[in-house]
MIPA-976747 format. One record per residue (C-alpha): z, y, x. Coordinates in steps of 0.05 Angstrom, whole numbers, plus 5000, padded with zeros to 4 digits. Layout:
ZYX/...
% end
This chain:
182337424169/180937964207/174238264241/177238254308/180237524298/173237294273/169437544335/174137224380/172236584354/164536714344/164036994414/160636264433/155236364384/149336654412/146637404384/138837524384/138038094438/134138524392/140238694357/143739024426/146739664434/142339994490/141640524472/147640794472/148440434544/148241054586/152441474536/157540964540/158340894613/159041614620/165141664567/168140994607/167041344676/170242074660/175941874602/176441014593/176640814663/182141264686/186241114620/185240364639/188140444714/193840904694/196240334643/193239674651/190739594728/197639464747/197338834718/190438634703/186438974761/186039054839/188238294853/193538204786/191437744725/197537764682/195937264623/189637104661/186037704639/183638124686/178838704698/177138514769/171337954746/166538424732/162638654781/158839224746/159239654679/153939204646/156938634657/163538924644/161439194569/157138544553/164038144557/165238284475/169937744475/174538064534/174338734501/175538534430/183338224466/183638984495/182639334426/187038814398/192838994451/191839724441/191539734359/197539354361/201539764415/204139104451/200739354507/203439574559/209639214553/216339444541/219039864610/211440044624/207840804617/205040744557/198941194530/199841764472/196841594400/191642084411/189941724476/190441024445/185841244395/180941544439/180440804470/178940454406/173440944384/169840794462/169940034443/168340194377/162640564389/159640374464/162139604460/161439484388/156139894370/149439674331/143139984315/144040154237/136840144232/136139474255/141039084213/142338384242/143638014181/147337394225/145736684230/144636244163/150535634162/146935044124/153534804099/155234284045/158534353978/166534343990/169733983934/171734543885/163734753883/161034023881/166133963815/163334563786/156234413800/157333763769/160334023710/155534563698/148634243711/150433473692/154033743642/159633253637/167333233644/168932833700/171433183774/168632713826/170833073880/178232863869/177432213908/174332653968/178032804029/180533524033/175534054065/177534274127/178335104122/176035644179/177236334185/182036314125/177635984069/174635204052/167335404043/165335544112/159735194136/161835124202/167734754186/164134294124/163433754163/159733084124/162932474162/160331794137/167031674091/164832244051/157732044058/160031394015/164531723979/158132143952/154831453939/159531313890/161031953857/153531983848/153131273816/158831523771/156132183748/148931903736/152431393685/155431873649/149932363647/145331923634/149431563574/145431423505/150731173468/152231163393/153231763365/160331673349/162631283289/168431783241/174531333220/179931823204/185931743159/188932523134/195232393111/198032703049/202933203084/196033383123/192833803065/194534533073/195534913005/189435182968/193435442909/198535312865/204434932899/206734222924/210833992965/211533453028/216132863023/215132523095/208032303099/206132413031/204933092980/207433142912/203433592865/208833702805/203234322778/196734392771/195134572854/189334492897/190434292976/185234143030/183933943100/177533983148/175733393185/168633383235/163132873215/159232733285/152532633251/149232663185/149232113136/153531723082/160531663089/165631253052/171731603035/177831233010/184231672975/190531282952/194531612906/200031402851/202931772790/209131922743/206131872673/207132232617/204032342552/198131932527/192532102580/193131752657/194132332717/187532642735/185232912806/179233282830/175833132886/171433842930/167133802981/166034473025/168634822951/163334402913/166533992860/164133222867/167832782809/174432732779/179532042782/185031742736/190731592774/193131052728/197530722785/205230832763/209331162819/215730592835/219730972899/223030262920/216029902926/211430402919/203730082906/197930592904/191630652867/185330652919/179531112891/173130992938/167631492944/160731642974/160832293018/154132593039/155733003102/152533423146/153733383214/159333863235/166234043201/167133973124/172834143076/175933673034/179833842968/183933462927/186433752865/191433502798/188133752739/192333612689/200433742688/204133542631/211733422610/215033212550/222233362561/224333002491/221532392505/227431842513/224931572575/226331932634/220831692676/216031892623/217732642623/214032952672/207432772693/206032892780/202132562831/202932352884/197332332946/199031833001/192531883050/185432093042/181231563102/173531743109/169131253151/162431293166/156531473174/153130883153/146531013165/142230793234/141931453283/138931523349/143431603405/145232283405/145832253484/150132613539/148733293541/145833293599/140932733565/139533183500/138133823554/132633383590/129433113531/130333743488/133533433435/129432893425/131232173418/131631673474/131631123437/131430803369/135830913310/141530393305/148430263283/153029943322/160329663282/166229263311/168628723275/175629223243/169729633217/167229043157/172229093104/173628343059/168528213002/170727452976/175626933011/181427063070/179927543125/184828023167/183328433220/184728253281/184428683348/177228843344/174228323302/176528093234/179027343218/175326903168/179526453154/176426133081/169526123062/168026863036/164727483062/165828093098/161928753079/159929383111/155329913075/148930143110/143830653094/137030553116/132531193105/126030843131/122930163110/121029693168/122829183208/129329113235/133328713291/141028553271/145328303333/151627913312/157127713361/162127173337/165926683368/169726063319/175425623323/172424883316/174724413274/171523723237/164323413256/160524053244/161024743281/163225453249/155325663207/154926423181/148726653154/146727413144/145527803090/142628453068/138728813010/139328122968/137127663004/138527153065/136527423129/139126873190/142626313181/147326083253/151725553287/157225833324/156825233375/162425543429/169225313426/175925663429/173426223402/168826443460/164327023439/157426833425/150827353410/145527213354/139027673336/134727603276/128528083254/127628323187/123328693149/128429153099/126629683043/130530383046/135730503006/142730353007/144329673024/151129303043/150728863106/154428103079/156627603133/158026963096/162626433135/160625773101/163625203127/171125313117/175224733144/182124553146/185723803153/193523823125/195223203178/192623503247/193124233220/186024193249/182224903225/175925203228/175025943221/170226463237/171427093283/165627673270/166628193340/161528633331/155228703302/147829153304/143029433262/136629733297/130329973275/124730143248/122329703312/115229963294/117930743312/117230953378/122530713418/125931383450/122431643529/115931413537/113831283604/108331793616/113732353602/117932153661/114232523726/114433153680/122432943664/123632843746/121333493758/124633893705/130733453731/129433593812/128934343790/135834393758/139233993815/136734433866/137634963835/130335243854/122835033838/122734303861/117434243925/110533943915/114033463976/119833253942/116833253865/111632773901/116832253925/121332263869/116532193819/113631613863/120331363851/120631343792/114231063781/116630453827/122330343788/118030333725/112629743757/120429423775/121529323699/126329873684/125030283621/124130983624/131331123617/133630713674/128631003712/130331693703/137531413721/135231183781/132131833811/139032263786/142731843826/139531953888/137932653874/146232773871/145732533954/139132903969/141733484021/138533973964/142533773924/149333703964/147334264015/146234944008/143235464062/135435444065/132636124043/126236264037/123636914064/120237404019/116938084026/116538564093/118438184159/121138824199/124338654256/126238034249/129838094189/127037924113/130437954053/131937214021/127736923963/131537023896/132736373883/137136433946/140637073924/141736763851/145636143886/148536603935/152337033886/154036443831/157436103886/161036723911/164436913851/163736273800/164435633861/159435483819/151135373812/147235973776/146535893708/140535963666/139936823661/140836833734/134836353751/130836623693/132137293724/129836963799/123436693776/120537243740/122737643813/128138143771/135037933800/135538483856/133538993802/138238823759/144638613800/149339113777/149038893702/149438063729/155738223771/158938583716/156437983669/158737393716/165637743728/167437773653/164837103638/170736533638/167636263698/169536903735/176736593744/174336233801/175236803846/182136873823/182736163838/178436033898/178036683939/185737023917/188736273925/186936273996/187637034018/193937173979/195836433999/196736313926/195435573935/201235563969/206035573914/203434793896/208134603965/212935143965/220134663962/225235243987/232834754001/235534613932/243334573979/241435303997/239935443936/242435103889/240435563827/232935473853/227635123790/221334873808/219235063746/219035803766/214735693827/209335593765/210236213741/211036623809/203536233816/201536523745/203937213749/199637273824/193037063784/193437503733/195138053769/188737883818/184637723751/187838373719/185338813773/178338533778/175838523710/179039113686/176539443751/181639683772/183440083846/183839553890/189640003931/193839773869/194439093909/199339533951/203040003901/201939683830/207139933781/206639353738/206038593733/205437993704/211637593666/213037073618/221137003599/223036483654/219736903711/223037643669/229737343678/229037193753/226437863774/231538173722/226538483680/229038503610/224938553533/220537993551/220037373509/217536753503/213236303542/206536793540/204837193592/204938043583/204438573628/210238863646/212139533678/215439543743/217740273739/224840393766/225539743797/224839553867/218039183850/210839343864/204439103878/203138413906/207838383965/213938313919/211237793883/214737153886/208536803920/208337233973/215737253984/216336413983/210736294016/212536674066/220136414072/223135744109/226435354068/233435584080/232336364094/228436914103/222837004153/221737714182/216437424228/212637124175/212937644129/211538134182/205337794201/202937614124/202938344120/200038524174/193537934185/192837884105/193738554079/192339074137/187738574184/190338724240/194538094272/200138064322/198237714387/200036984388/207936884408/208636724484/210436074510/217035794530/220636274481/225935824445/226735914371/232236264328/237235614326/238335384252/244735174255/247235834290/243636234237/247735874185/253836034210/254236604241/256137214204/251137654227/244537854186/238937574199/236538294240/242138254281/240137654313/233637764316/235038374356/238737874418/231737494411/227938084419/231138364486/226837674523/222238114552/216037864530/217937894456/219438664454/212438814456/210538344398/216538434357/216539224354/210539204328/211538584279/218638634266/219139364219/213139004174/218038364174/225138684155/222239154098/223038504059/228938304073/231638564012/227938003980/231237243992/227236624004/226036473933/224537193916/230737493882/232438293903/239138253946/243738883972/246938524017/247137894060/253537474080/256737954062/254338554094/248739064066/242238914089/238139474127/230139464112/228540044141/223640164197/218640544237/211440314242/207640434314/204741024291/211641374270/211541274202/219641194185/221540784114/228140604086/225440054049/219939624019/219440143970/217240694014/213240254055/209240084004/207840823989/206440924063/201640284054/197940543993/198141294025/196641214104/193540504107/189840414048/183340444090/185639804128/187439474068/180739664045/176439394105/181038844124/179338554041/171438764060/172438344111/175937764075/171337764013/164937834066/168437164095/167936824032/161237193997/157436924061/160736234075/161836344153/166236664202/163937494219/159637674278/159838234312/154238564279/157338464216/161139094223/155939544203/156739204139/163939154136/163139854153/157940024098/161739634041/168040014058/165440684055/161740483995/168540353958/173040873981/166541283946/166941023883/175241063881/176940313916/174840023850/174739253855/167439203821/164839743860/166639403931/164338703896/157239013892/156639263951/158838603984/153038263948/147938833965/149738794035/144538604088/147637954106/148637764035/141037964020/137437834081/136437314137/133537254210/125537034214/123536704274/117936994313/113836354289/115536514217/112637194222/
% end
C-alpha cells in the first residue's frame, strides 16, 4: 500500500514536534504565496474555496498558512487528486503537467518535508505473534512438528499485510486458545519417551541388486546365480538386534543351498537353506540372527553362494539348485536406553539423559517359548501353560524394577498366577485377581548380572472344563525393564534454575532479565517442594513461558549507544529478531544471536542478509510478504464460474500459485533487477500450466524456467494470479485490474468510487454483444466517473486481452478486442505489451518506491508515517544505485533508521 494511503490513515497518530519541518516554514510560504496559491484558485477554489465544499473538502477552514500546511492529512487528499489527474473534473480548466508537477514538489517539499539530519525513526508497535510467526517460532525453538496456530482465529491484516501491530489484536478467545496450544507444545517438547523400538519386515523384492542377477516374483526374489542384493534400513539407537530371514530352496546336488549374510559390507556368517521350495504350499526355513548396530542407517546383504545344476539328473526338481528369499524382519534393540528425548529436551540438557535406562515392550513384541500363545492386538494370548520370551541385553549389573501389565480370563477356584523370569532364575511370582480380562500392573525389584539375558513370563495355572467350556488364560499387554535403579536417575534438581534460564533465554529470544529469571526459577522451585520431579517441573515453567508476553509479543527494544536527539539505535538483540522475522516469519537462529551478544550483527549485516536469504527458511518472504502484495494468497479462493467456463481446472489455479512464487523466489535469491517484476522475459511452468499459456517443449510435472520471448507474456502482471485474482467470476474486470496495477505495482491508488453510482448490470453484460469497453464507456459519461475512470480505465483495458482465467484472447464475442490506451501523462500503448515496456521504461521509479514502501510495511510491522519518507526516499535511491537489485534494496530496508533505531523518551535519556 501506498505512502500516501498509509498517511491518510496514520494522520490520528501523534508526531513528536522535534521532528517538524520549520525550517523550511518561511521558504514554503513564499513558493505557496507567489506560484501554489494562485494555481489553487485558478483550478480548485471554484469548488472547494470562497463558500463551496464539494465532497466536504474545502480550503476555506483555515484561517492562516500555518494552520493551513499543518493539516498533512488535508494535503496528502490534494497530492492524491493531482497525481492522479481526477482533479478538476471532467468539463473543468485543468492545469498543464509541468504545472501539476510543480504542485506535487511544493507539498513534497514544504508540507512533507523532514529534517534529514534528524531522522524520526516512528513509533515502536508492541504487537503479538500473528499465526504464521507463532508456527515458526514454535517449530524452530521448541523444535517440534506440530502448527498450533491452526486452531487460531485468522489475524486481522492492515495496510496490506497480517503482521501489523496495530491490527494484532489478543481478544480473550485467543488468550485461551494460547492456553492450550501452550499445554500442547510443552508436552511434546518436553516428551522423554523411549527411544523408538525397530520392527521392520524388508521384503524379498525390497533388496536392490549388488551383483550378479535375480529376479522378483511378487513379494519374493529368486537368486538362480551366484548374486548378492541389499537393502538399508535405520536402527534408532545402539544395541542388539534380532534379525529373522525366511528363505526356501530348489536342491540339487549333494550339499543344501547356502546364503551369506553382510553387514555394512562386513561378512557375518553363512546359512543352509535346507527348506525345499513347494510353489502350491510354499513353507520357509527361518534363520535367526544377532545384529550389533550402531545407531543410524546400516546395509544389509544377503548373498547365494553356491549355484549348482545337474541337467542329467532324472528328476526335474533336482536340476537346478536357486533360492528363494521371502523377507528379511529385524527387531530390536534389546537393550535398556535412556530416553532419547524431544529435541527440544536433548538441546536443554545437552545430550544428556533425563532419566534412567529402560525398555519398554507391548505384549506383540514377546515371541512363544513353550505352550499356546497368539498375538492378539497388542498383547499376546496364553492360552496353555507355557512361556513367552523376549531377549534383553543388560550392559550394567544392578538392581532392576520390571513392570508387567496383564489382565486374565477366570476360570475354576483359583485366579490366572504368572511368575517372572530372567537370567535363570525366578524373579516375582503374581495373581491376576481382575476378571474379564481387565488390565492389571505388577512391579518387582531385582538385582541382575550383565550379559544377555531372555525375559520368560510363565502362565502356570492353565484351566479349561470340557462341560461349561469354562477357560482360564493369561493376557501379557505390556511389560518394563528399568535400571540400574542405583544410577542417577536423569535431571537432578539443582540443575533446574540454571535449565529455566538457558530455557527463558531461548524463548525470548534475548538474555532472560534478572526479574523474570527470579520468578521463574521461583517457579520452578515451588513446583519442586509440590512433589514434581525435575522434569515436570521444567514442564511446568515452558508452559507458562509459551503465554508470557516475551514470549508471544514482540516490540520492546532496548536502547544502546549515543542518545542524539531523541533517537538511539536498538539493542542487537532487537535488530537480530527484527530482521529474522522480516524475511524468515520466524525467531533468529543461533549465528544471529551469537552475532548479537558478542555486539557484531550491525557489522556484519550484509554477509547475514545474504546468508538468511539463501537459507530454505528464506521462502517465507515468497510466502508471507509476495502472498500478500502480489495477492498470491488469493489463488487458495479463486473459483472463476465453471458454466462460464466450462474448460476451467482447479487444478491449474495450483500451478498459476506455483509459477508466481518462483518467479518472486527466482528474482530474490538470484538477485535479480527488481524492474523484472514489470518486463521479465521468462517464467515459471510445469506441463499443465505450459499448455494453458500455450507454451510448448515443456514436460512433465517439474517446474523449469521458461522463456517468454515472442509471446504476449511478461513479467508478473500476465501471470495467471494476477489475472484471476483480479477477475469476477464470469468476466473480466478493467476496474480491478486497473487498480491492482496501479495501488500494487505503481502505489499510486485511484480515489474511492463515488456513491450512488449503480454497477455494470450482470445480466446485460452477458448478453449484449458489445465488449466489455464499450459499455464501460456509457458508464463512464456519469459525470463523476470520468474523472476516476480516465485515469483507471487505460491501466484496466491493457489486459483485456487476457480472460478471467488467464488465457491470451484476440477477440471477444466476437469482435477484436482493443487494449490500447493513453496514460495521464501521454504515454500511448497498443497493448499490454507496450505498456509493460512503458512500465519498466517511464515508471520503474514508482514501481521501485511504491515496493520500498510495501516491504518497509512489512520489515517494520506497522502502517508508514509521514516521516518515513526520508527513508522510503533513502532506500529507493539506494537501489536504483546499485541497478534495482532485489538484495541491494533488501539491505537497505534493514539499515534504515526505522528498522535500526527507535524514539527515547526525555526520561530515558
Amino acid at each position: 500500500m501506498s505512502v500516501l494511503r498509509s498517511i491518510v490513515l496514520l494522520s490520528s497518530l501523534p508526531l513528536a514536534s522535534a521532528f517538524a519541518a520549520e525550517p523550511l516554514a518561511t521558504r514554503g510560504q513564499a513558493a505557496y504565496e507567489q506560484k501554489i496559491k494562485p494555481m489553487l484558485v485558478q483550478y480548485c477554489f471554484d469548488c472547494h474555496a470562497d463558500g463551496m465544499d464539494k465532497g466536504n473538502f474545502t480550503f476555506d477552514k483555515y484561517t492562516d498558512y500555518t494552520a493551513l500546511r499543518a493539516d498533512m492529512k488535508f494535503w496528502d487528499h490534494v497530492r492524491q487528486q493531482i497525481v492522479t489527474h481526477v482533479m478538476p473534473p471532467e468539463k473543468k480548466e485543468k492545469p498543464s503537467l509541468e504545472q501539476r508537477d510543480e504542485m506535487v514538489a511544493w507539498i513534497d517539499d514544504a508540507i512533507f518535508w523532514f529534517d534529514p539530519a534528524r531522522p524520526d525513526p516512528g513509533h515502536v508497535t508492541y504487537r503479538r505473534l500473528n499465526r504464521t510467526e507463532y508456527n515458526n517460532t514454535v517449530r524452530d525453538l521448541l523444535l517440534v512438528d506440530s502448527r498450533p496456530a491452526r486452531e487460531f482465529p485468522p489475524d486481522d491484516t492492515g495496510y496490506g499485510y497480517d503482521n501489523i501491530g496495530d491490527v494484532l489484536s489478543l481478544s480473550p478467545m485467543l488468550m485461551e486458545k494460547y492456553m492450550r496450544a501452550a499445554r500442547s507444545v510443552a508436552t511434546d517438547a518436553m516428551d522423554a519417551s523411549s527411544p523408538g523400538h525397530l520392527d521392520t519386515e524388508i521384503q524379498g523384492r525390497k533388496f536392490y541388486k549388488q551383483k550378479g542377477e535375480t529376479q522378483e516374483d511378487g513379494t519374493f526374489r529368486w537368486f538362480f546365480a551366484n548374486a548378492e542384493v541389499s537393502q538399508k534400513f535405520y536402527a534408532p539407537a545402539d544395541g542388539a538386534y534380532t534379525m529373522e530371514l525366511e528363505a526356501a530352496a530348489t536342491q540339487a546336488g549333494t550339499d543344501p543351498a547356502l546364503i551369506g549374510i553382510k553387514l555394512n559390507g562386513k561378512e557375518l556368517s553363512t546359512f543352509e537353506i535346507k527348506q525345499t521350495w513347494k510353489a502350491e504350499n510354499p513353507k520357509w526355513e527361518t534363520i535367526t540372527y544377532t545384529l550389533n548396530l550402531k545407531a543410524g542407517e546400516s546395509k544389509l546383504s544377503v548373498a547365494f553362494l553356491n549355484d549348482f545344476s545337474d541337467e542329467a539328473n532324472p528328476d526335474a526338481s533336482k536340476r537346478d539348485r536357486n533360492v528363494v528369499l521371502k523377507d528379511v524382519t529385524i527387531r530390536g534393540p534389546h537393550s535398556l536406553l535412556p530416553p532419547r528425548g524431544s529435541r527440544f529436551l536433548r538441546w536443554l540438557t545437552d545430550n544428556k539423559p533425563v532419566a534412567r535406562p529402560f525398555l519398554q515392550l507391548t505384549g506383540e513384541d514377546f515371541e512363544k517359548g513353550q505352550g499356546s500363545a497368539h498375538k492378539d492386538t497388542g498383547g499376546i494370548l496364553l492360552g496353555s501353560s507355557g512361556y513367552v520370551k523376549h531377549p534383553i541385553q543388560l550392559t550394567t549389573a544392578g538392581k532392576y524394577r520390571i513392570n508387567i501389565k496383564a489382565g486374565a480370563q477366570q476360570a475354576g477356584d483359583e485366579p490366572a498366577k504368572f511368575d517372572v523370569r530372567i537370567a535363570g532364575k525366578t524373579v516375582g511370582a503374581f495373581s491376576v485377581t481382575a476378571k474379564n480380562q481387565t488390565p492389571q500392573t505388577f512391579d518387582l525389584q531385582t538385582e541382575l548380572p550383565a550379559g544377555s539375558h531372555e525375559l520368560q513370563i510363565w502362565f502356570l495355572n492353565d484351566y479349561y472344563e470340557a462341560e461349561t467350556k469354562a477357560d482360564r488364560n493369561l493376557w501379557i499387554h505390556q511389560a518394563r525393564v528399568e535400571g540400574p535403579l542405583n544410577q542417577p536417575a536423569g535431571i537432578a534438581a539443582e540443575a533446574v534454575p540454571a535449565l529455566v534460564e538457558k530455557m527463558g533465554t531461548r524463548l525470548f529470544r534475548r538474555p532472560i532479565r534478572e526479574d523474570e529469571k527470579k520468578k521463574w526459577q521461583d517457579f520452578a522451585s515451588l513446583a519442586l517442594q509440590e512433589g514434581e520431579k525435575p522434569l515436570g517441573a521444567l514442564s511446568f515453567v515452558l508452559e507458562g513461558m509459551l503465554v508470557s508476553p516475551s514470549f508471544l509479543f514482540r516490540g520492546d527494544p532496548q536502547p544502546v549507544g549515543e542518545v542524539k536527539d531523541g533517537v538511539a539505535l536498538v539493542d542487537e538483540y532487537t535488530l537480530a529478531s527484527r530482521l529474522s522475522y522480516f524475511l524468515w516469519s520466524a525467531p533468529p537462529d543461533d549465528k544471529l544471536l551469537q552475532l548479537a551478544a558478542k555486539g557484531e550483527l550491525r557489522k556484519n549485516l550484509a554477509t547475514e542478509i545474504k546468508r538468511m536469504i539463501a537459507d530454505w527458511r528464506g521462502w517465507a518472504l515468497t510466502e508471507d510478504f509476495a502472498g500478500q502484495w502480489l495477492q498470491i494468497r488469493d489463488m487458495d479462493i479463486v473459483s472463476p464460474d465453471t458454466r462460464t467456463f466450462p474448460e476451467w481446472k482447479g487444478g491449474v489455479a495450483g500451478s498459476m500459485k506455483k509459477e508466481t512464487q518462483l518467479f518472486f523466489d527466482h528474482i530474490l535469491r538470484e538477485n535479480r533487477s527488481v524492474v523484472e517484476f514489470l518486463n521479465a522475459d521468462y517464467t515459471f511452468a510445469d506441463k499443465k500450466l505450459a499448455q494453458w499459456y500455450g507454451l510448448k517443449d515443456v514436460k512433465g510435472d517439474k517446474f523449469e524456467k521458461v522463456s517468454l520471448q515472442g509471446t504476449p507474456r511478461g513479467g508478473v502482471l500476465t501471470q495467471g494470479t494476477v489475472l484471476l485474482v483480479t477477475s469476477g467470476q464470469t468476466r473480466t474486470s478493467p476496474v480491478k485490474r486497473g487498480k491492482y496495477l496501479l495501488e500494487n505495482i505503481l502505489g499510486t491508488p485511484p480515489p474511492p468510487a463515488p456513491g450512488g453510482v449503480p454497477p455494470l448490470d450482470e445480466a446485460k453484460v452477458k448478453k449484449t454483444k458489445m465488449t466489455l469497453r464499450e459499455q464501460f464507456a456509457l458508464h463512464r459519461e456519469h459525470t463523476s466517473c470520468a474523472g476516476c475512470h480516465a485515469f483507471l480505465d487505460p491501466m484496466g483495458f491493457a489486459f483485456e486481452n487476457y480472460d478471467a482465467i488467464g488465457r491470451y484472447r484476440d477477440s471477444e464475442k466476437g469482435l477484436p478486442i482493443d487494449a490500447a490506451g493513453q496514460l495521464v501523462r501521454g504515454q500511448q500503448f497498443k497493448n499490454m505489451v507496450e505498456l509493460r515496456n512503458i512500465l519498466a521504461k517511464d515508471m520503474a521509479g514508482d514501481f521501485t518506491r511504491n515496493l520500498t514502501e510495501n516491504l518497509l510495511t512489512f520489515a517494520l510491522g506497522r502502517g508508514l508515517e509521514h516521516s518515513d519518507k526520508l527513508a522510503v526516499k533513502e532506500i529507493t535511491q539506494k537501489t536504483v544505485a546499485a541497478e534495482y537489485h532485489f538484495q541491494s534494496m533488501i539491505q537497505a530496508v534493514v539499515e534504515s533508521v526505522p528498522f535500526q533505531k527507535m524514539r527515547v523518551s526525555a526520561e530515558a535519556e
